[in-house]
C-alpha positions in Angstrom: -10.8 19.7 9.5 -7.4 20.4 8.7 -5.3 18.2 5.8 -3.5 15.0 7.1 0.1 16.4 6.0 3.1 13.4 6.2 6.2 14.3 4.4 5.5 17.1 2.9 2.0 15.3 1.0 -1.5 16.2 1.7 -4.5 14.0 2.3 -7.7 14.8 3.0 -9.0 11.6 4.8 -7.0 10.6 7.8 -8.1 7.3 7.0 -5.6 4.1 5.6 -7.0 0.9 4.7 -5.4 -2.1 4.8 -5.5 -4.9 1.4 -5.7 -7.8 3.6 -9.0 -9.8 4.1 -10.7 -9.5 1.7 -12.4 -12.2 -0.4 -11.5 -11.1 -3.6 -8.9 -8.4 -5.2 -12.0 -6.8 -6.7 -13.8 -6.3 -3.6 -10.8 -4.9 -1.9 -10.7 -2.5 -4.7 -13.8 -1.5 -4.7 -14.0 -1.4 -0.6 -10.7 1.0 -1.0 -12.8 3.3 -3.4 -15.6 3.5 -1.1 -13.9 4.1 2.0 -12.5 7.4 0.7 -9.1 6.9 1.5 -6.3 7.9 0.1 -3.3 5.2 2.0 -3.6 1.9 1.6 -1.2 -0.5 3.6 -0.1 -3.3 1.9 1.8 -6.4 3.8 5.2 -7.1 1.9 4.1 -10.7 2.8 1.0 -10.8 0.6 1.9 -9.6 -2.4 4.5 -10.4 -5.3 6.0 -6.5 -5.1 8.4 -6.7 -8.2 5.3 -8.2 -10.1 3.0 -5.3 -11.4 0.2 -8.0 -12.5 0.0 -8.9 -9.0 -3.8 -9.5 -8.2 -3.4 -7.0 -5.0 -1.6 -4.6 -6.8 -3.1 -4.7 -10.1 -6.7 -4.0 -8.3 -5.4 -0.5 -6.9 -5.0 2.4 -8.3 -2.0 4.0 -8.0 -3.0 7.3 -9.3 -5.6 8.0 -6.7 -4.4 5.8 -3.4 -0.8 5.9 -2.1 0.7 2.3 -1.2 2.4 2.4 2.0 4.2 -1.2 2.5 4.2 -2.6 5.8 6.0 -5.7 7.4 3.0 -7.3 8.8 3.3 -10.9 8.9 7.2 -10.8 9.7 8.0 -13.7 12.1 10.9 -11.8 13.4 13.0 -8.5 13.4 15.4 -9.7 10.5 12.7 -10.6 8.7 11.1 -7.3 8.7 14.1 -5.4 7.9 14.9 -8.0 4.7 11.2 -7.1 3.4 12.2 -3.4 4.0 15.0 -3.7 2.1 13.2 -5.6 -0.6 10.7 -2.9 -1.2 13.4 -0.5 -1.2 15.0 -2.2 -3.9 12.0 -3.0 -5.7 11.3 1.0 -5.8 7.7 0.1 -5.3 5.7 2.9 -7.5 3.6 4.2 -4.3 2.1 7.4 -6.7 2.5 8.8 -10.4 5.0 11.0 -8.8 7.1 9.2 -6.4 8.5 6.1 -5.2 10.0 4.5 -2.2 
């Protein structure tokens, strides 16, 4: 099967996993390791992004999984574009080598 290719970056799982609903941050992580994925979602919403000691955050692995935020959870269309912004500002570390 051909590589999953977005912006220029190569995965080979076409899979992303999401960080939400799980019992624990050290089941998440270890669910994210098993699933052989390589994007994880995370929802702006749920975690503290300009804390790295966040209990989401902390759990993944930023050299092997790349974060993509999402707005899940937004109530409305201003508040998804103020969590954008947030992460944007935050320059969430998504890999070793890049940020958003």
């Amino acid at each position: 099967m051909d590589k999953l290719v977005i912006a220029g970056r190569s995965f080979d799982s076409r899979l992303l996993v999401g960080t939400g609903k799980f019992a624990a941050p050290q089941v998440m992580a270890q669910a994210l390791v098993a699933s052989g994925a390589e994007v994880v979602t995370v929802a702006l919403r749920r975690v503290d992004i300009e804390n790295p000691q966040d209990d989401t955050l902390r759990e993944i692995d930023r050299d092997r999984f790349l974060l993509l935020p999402n707005t899940s959870g937004a109530r409305n269309a201003e508040e998804a574009v103020r969590l954008s912004r947030l992460a944007r500002a935050a320059s969430v570390k998504v890999r070793a080598e890049s940020t958003v």
